[in-house]
C-alpha positions as CSV (number, residue, x, y, z in Angstrom):
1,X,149.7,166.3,72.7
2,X,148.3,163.3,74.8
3,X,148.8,162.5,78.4
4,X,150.5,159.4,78.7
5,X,148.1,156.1,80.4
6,X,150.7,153.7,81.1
7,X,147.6,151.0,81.8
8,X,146.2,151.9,78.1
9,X,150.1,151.6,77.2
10,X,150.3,148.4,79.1
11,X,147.2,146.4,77.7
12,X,148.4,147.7,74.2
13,X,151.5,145.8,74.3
14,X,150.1,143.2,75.8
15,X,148.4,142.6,72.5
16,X,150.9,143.1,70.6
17,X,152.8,140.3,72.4
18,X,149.8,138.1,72.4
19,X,150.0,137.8,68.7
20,X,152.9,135.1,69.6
21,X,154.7,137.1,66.6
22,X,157.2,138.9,68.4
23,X,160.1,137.4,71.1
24,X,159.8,140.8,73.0
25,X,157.9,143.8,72.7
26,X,159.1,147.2,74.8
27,X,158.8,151.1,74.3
28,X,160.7,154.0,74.7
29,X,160.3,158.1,75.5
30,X,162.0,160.1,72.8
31,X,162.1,164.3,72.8
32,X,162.6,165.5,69.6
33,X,161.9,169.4,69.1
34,X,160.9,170.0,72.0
35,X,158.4,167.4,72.0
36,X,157.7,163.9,73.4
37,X,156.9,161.0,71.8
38,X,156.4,156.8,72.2
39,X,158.4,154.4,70.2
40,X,157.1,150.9,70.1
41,X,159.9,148.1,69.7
42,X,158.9,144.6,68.6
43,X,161.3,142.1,68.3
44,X,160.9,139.1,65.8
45,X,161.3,136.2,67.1
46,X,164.5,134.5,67.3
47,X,162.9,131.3,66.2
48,X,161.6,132.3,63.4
49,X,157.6,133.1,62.5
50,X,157.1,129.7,60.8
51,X,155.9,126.8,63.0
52,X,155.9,123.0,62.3
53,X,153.0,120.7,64.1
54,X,152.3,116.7,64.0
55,X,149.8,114.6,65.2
56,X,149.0,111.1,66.5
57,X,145.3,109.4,66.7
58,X,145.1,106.1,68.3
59,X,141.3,104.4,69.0
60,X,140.1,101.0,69.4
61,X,136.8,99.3,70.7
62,X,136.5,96.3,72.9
63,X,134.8,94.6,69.3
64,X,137.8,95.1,67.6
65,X,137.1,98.1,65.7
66,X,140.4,100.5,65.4
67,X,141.1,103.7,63.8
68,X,144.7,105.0,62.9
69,X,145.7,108.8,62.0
70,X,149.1,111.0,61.5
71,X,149.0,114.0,60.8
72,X,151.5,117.4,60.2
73,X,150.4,121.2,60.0
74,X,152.8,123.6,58.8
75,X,151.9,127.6,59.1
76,X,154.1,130.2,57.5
77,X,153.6,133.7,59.5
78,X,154.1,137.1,58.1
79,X,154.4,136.2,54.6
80,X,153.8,140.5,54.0
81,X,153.1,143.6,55.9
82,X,149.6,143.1,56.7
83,X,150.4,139.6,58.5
84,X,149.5,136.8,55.8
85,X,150.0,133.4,56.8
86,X,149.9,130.1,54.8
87,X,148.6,127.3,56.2
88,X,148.6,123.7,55.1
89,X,147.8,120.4,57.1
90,X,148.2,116.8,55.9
91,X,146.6,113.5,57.8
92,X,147.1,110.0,56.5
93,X,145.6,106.9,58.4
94,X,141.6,105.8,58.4
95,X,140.8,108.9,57.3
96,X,142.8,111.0,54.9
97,X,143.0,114.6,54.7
98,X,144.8,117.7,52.7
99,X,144.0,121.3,53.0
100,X,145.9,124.5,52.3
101,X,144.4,128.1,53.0
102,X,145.6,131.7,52.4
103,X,144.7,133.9,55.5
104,X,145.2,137.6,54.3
105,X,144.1,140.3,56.4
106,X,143.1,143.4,53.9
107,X,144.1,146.5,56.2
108,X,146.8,147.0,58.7
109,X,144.4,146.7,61.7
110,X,143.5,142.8,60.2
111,X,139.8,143.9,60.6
112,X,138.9,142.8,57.3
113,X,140.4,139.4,55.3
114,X,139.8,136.8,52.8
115,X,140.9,133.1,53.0
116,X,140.6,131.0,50.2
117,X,141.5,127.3,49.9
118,X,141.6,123.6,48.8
119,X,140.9,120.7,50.9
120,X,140.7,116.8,49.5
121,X,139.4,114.4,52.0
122,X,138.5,110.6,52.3
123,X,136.6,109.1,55.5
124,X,134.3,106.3,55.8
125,X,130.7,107.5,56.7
126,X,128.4,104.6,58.9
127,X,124.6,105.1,58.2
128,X,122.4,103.8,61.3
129,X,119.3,101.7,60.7
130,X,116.4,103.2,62.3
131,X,116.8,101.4,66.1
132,X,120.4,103.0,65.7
133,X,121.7,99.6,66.8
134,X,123.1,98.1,63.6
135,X,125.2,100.0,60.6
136,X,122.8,99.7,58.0
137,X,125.2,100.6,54.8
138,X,129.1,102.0,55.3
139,X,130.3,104.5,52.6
140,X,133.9,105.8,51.5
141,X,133.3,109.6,51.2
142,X,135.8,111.1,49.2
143,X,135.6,115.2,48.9
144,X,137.2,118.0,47.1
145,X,136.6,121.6,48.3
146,X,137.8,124.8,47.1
147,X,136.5,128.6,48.1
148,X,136.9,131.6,49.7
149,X,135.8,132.9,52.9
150,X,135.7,137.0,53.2
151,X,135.0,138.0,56.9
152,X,135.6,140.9,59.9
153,X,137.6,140.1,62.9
154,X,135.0,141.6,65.8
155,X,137.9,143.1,68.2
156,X,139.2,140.3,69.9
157,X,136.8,138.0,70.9
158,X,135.1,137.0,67.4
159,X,134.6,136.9,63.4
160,X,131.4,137.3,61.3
161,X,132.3,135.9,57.6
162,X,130.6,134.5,54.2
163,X,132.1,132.0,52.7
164,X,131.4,130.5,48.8
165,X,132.3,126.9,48.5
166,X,133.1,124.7,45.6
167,X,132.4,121.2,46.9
168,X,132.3,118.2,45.1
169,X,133.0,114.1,45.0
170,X,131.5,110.4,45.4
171,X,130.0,108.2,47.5
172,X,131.3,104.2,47.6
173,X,129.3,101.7,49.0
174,X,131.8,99.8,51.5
175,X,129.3,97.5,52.4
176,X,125.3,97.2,53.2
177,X,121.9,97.4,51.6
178,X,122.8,99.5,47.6
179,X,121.5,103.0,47.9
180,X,120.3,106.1,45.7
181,X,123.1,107.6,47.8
182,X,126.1,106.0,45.9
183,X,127.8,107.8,43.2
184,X,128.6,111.4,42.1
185,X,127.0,114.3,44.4
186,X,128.0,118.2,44.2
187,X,127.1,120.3,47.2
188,X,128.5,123.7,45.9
189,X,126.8,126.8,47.9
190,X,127.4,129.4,50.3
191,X,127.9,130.1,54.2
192,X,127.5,132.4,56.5
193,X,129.3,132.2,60.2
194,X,129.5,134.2,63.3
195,X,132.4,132.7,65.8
196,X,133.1,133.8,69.5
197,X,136.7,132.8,71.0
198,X,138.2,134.4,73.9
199,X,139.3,131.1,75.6
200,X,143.0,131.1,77.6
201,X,143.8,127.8,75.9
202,X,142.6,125.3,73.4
203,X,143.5,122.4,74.5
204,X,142.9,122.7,78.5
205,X,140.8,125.9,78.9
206,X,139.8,127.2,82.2
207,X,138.2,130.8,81.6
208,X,136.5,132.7,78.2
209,X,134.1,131.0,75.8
210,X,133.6,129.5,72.5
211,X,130.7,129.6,70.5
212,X,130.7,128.7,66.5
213,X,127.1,129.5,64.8
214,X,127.3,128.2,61.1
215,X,124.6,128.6,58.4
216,X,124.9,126.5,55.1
217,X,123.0,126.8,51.8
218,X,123.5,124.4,48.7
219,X,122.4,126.2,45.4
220,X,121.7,124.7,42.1
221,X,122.6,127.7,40.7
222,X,126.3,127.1,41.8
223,X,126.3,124.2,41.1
224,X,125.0,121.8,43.4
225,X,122.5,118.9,42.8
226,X,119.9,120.3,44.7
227,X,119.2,122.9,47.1
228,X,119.1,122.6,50.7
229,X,120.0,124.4,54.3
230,X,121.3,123.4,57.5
231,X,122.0,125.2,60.6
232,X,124.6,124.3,63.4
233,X,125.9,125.4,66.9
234,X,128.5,124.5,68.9
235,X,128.8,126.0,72.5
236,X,130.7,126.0,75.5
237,X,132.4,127.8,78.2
238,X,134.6,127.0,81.0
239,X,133.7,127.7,84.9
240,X,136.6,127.6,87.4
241,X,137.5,127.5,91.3
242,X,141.1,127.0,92.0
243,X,142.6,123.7,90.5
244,X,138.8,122.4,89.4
245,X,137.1,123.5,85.9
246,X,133.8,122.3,84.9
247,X,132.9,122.9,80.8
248,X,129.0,122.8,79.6
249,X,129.2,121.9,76.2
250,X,126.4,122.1,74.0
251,X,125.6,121.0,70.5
252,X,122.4,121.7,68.3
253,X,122.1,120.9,64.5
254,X,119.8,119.8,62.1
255,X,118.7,120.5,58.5
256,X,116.6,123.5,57.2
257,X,114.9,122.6,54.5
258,X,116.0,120.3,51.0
259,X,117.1,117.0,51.9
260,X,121.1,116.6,51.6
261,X,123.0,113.6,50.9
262,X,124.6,111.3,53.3
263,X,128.0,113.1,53.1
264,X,126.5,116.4,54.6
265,X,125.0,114.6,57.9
266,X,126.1,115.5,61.3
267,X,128.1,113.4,63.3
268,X,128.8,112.1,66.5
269,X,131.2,109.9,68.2
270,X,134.8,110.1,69.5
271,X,136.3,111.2,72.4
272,X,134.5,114.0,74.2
273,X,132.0,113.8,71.4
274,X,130.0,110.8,72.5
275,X,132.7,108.9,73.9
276,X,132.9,105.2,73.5
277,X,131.9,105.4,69.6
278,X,134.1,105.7,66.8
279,X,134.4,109.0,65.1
280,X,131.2,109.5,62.9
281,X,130.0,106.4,64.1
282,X,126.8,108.2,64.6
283,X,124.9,110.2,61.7
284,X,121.5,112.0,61.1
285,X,120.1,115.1,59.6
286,X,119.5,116.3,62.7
287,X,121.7,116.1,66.1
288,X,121.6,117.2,70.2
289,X,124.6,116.3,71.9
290,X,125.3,118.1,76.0
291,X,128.2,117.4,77.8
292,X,129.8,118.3,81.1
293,X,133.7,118.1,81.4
294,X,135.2,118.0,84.6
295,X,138.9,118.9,84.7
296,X,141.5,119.3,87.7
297,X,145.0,120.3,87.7
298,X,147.7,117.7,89.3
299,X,150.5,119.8,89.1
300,X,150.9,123.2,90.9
301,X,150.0,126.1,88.3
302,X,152.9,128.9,90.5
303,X,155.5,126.2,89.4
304,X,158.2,127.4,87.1
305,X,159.1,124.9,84.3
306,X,156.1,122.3,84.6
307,X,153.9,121.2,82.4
308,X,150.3,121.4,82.9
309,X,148.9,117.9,84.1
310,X,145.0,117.2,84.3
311,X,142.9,114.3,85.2
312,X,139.4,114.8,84.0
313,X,136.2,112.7,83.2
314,X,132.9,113.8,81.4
315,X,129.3,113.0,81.2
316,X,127.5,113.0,77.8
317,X,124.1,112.3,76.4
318,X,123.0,112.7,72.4
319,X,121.6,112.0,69.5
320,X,121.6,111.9,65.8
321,X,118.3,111.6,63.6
322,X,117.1,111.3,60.2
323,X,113.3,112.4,60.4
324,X,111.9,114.9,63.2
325,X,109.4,112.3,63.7
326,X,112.1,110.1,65.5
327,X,113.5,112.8,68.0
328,X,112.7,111.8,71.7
329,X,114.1,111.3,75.1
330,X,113.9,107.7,74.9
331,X,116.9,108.0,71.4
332,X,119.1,109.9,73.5
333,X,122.2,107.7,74.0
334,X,124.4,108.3,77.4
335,X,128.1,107.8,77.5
336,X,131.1,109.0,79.3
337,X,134.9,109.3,79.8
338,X,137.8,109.4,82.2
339,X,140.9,110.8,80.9
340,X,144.3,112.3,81.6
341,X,145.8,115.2,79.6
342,X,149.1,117.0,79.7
343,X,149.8,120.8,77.8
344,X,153.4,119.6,76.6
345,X,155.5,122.1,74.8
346,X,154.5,120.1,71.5
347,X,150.7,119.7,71.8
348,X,148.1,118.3,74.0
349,X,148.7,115.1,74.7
350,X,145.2,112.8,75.7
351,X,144.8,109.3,77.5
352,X,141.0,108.6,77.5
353,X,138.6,105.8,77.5
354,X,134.4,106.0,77.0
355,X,131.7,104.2,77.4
């Protein structure tokens, strides 16, 4: 009994096309006793729903430090009528991951879901001596993590969820100073996440924002060797005139209250994370880490059948701490990269150095 608003009509299938489940989405007029209706058709794709990734990490210091990954993601869409996917993801290299979750929306509108999963990973952790100069001791975290995560998709630009996680493993001492830290820990507990997301891409982005606000609490009661808290934020948004995008990034994190073991530090290092250093090359209970990523486009964005070409740089300053005591301007460490990137039709694809 509606008017028909071809621009409501429009941004609805728009939507529905942005889903990236359907090849082609259309509608049609129908009159059937005497009255009118709207018939939405949405055409699987002819490709099929499932989708298979890989990935290649190459890094390497002027001391002769080097770190190696591989990786594969495969995601099977549409696994039932409410839009399930599967998702698993496998890394081998320096540091070895595996992880398989469940996404399942609970209503046909996908407001509401649950994702469980299972995760096993192994990484080496460096801990900083107090000048943040030297590696003091160098551990081989390995990690097995199961839970759930129950949540609400906020329209279209965020999620609010709380997650229960089973977490547990060991810490080996690689090398350095023996430590209260080695051996058995469990860090079983709770979290509880608001997320922001409307960027136009996630490798290059030029417009939207992303924001990730994450609250974790270890609990004996589930678990865990002892209780503690830690808060983190990660923040950034992308500002654009013509070919030229600038990205503030910020990141804040520290520990509430407990005092967690040396596989729940934050980290720093790698590229466009305090470029120059390893990954997780830099540790603490604490952490401030800004950035400003400078991005321009080579190619021309009105070509048909190009692929996206950038030449970008950025300038970074942070931190990682153990103590609030140490916290100051004069910690801060300043680094920076100069990079070229290129949005292929198989992944981004990065050439960077930092310093």
């Amino acid at each position: 009994g509606d008017r028909l608003d071809p621009e409501q009509l429009n941004r609805n299938l728009n939507v529905i096309y942005g889903m990236g489940d359907f090849q082609q989405v259309d509608y049609a007029l129908v009159k059937e006793d005497g009255k009118t209706g709207l018939i939405v058709e949405a055409a699987s794709r002819d490709i099929g729903a499932n989708t298979l990734n890989f990935g290649l990490f190459l890094g390497a210091n002027l001391k002769g430090d080097s770190l190696f990954n591989i990786s594969a993601a495969y995601t099977m869409a549409q696994i039932n009528g409410l839009g399930g996917e599967w998702r698993s993801f496998v890394q081998l290299g320096g540091n070895l991951v595996l992880e398989t979750d469940f996404y399942q929306p609970l209503d046909a509108d996908q407001d509401y879901y649950i994702d469980p999963y299972l995760s096993y990973q192994q990484y080496n952790l460096d801990l900083q001596s107090e000048d943040s100069a030297t590696t003091s001791a160098s551990f081989r975290v390995r990690e097995v993590g199961a839970g759930i995560e129950l949540g609400r998709n906020l329209a279209h630009w965020g999620r609010a969820s709380l997650g229960l996680h089973y977490s547990t493993g060991r810490n080996d001492l690689r090398f350095g100073q023996p430590s209260d830290d080695e051996g058995d820990f469990n860090d079983s507990g709770y979290s509880l996440r608001l997320a922001a997301d409307t960027l136009d891409s996630l490798n290059f982005p030029t417009s939207g924002y992303f924001a990730n606000l994450r609250y974790y609490s270890a609990l004996t009661g589930l678990g865990a060797d002892e209780n503690f808290q830690t808060l983190s934020l990660d923040a950034f948004k992308p500002y654009s005139w013509g070919k030229l995008t600038l990205i503030p990034r910020l990141r804040l994190a520290g520990t509430l209250d407990g005092d967690p073991g040396p596989e729940n530090l934050f980290l720093l290092g790698g590229f466009l994370n305090l470029s120059g250093y390893q990954i997780g090359q830099i540790s603490g209970q604490y952490l401030a880490f800004g950035e400003l990523i400078y991005m321009y486009r080579l190619d021309s964005a009105s070509a048909a059948f190009t692929i996206p070409l950038y030449a970008g740089g950025s300038l970074e300053v942070g931190g990682a701490w153990e103590n609030t005591d140490d916290i100051s301007t004069d910690t801060l460490i300043p680094a920076g990269s100069l990079f070229l990137g290129a949005d292929t039709p198989l992944g981004p694809f990065y050439l960077g150095a930092g310093f």
